[in-house]
N, C-alpha and C positions, 0 to 999 in steps of 0.2 A: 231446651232453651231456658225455662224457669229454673231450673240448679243451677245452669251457667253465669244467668244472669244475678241471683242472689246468692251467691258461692264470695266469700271474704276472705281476704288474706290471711288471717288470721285462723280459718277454720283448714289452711292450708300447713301440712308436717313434713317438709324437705330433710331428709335424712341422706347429708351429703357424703356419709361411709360409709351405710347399707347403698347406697343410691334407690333409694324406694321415696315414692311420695303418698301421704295419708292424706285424704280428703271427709271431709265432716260436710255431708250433704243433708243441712237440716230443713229443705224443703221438696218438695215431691206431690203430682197432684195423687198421687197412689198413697198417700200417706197424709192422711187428712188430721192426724191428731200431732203430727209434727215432729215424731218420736228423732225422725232425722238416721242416718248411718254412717259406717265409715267406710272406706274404698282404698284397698292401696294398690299403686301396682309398683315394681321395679323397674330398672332401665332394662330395657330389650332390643337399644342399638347398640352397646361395648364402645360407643366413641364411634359409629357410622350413621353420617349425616341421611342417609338415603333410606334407614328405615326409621319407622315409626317408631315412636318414642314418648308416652305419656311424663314421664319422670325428667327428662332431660328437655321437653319441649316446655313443660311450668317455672324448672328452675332457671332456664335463659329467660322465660318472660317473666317473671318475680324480679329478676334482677332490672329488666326494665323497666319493672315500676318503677322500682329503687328508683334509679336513674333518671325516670323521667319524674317522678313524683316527693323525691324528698326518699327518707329515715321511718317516717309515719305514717306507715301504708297500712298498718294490723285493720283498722279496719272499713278498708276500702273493699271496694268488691274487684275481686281477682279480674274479671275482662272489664272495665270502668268505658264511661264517654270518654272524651279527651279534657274532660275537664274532672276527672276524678269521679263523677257521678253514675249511679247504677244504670243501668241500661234495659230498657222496657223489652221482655218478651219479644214484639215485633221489629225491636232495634237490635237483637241477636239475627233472628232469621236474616234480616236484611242485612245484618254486615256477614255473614256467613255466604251470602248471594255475591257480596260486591267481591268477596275474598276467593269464591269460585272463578267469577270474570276475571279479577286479576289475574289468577293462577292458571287461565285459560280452558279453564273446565265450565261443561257444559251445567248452568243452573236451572234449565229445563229439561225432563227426557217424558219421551210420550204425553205430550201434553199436559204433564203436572210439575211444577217448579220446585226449588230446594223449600221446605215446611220447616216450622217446630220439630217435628218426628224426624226428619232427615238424619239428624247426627247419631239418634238411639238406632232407627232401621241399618243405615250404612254401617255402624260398629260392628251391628250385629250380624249382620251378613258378612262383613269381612273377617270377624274372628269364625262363624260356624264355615266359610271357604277353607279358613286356615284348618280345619280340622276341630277347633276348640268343642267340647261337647257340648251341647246346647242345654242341660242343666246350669252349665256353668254360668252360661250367656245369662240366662234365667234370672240370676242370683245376681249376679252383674248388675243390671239393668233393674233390679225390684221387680220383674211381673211375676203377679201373682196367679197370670193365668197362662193359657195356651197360645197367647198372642204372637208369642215369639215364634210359631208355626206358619203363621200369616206374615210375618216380617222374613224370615229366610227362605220363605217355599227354598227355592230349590240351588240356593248357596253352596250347600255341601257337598254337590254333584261337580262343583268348581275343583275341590281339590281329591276328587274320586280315584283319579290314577296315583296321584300321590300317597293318598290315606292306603290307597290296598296294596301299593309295596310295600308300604311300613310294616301292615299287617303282616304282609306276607314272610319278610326277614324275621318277626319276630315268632312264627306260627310252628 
């Protein structure tokens, strides 16, 4: 929620004929001297709305700042209030919570509700389901330790039939 929330237009790289987007994340509580880094990913839907899609889900919403905000968004922050303004830590979680109700997903499960940590853990578990190897995650995400062991226990046993045909074709 703290890089989301101070994440600026400006430190945003829409490369609309590679289709890849670069992000300059110059805050991080794991990064206390502020050295900051960069993150790109590609489009990974080909023009399909029903997968997930970091690069095609920023350049639709950049366009609604556009839209909603004027020419002179460089240096706004990329998720703003509705008045243009940065949004506190606690005002991500919560609109992260109200955008799950919308979407009709549950913002509580066993007793703990969507956190700060929710979007790093949910990534993480959804790329190490997909097979993604968990270094990768690692590097992804900046930890510098074994936490990410504690964030996926047991994700990867989601795509276990999947990963061992793969194996298997290629063996």
């Amino acid at each position: 929620e703290l890089e989301l929330a101070t994440l600026r237009v400006r430190r945003v790289d829409l490369d609309t004929v590679a289709k890849t987007v670069s992000l300059y994340l110059a805050v991080s509580k794991t990064d206390p001297e502020a050295r900051g880094c960069f993150r790109k990913w590609g489009c990974l839907c080909s023009g399909d709305p029903n997968k997930p899609c970091a690069y095609c889900a920023l350049a639709e919403h950049i366009d609604y700042l556009h839209m909603e905000f004027g020419d002179h968004i460089s240096d706004m922050p990329v998720f703003p209030g509705s008045d243009g303004t940065m949004l506190t830590k606690n005002m991500v979680v919560s609109l992260w919570r109200e955008l799950g109700v919308a979407a009709g997903l549950s913002v509580e499960k066993e007793g703990r509700a969507v956190t700060g940590h929710s979007a790093r853990v949910g990534g993480a578990q959804f790329l190490a389901a997909i097979g993604l190897d968990l270094y990768l995650i690692q590097l992804l995400a900046r930890w510098e330790s074994a936490i990410i062991m504690r964030y996926v226990k047991e994700a990867p046993l989601i795509a276990l039939t999947q990963t061992t045909k793969m194996k298997m074709l290629t063996s």
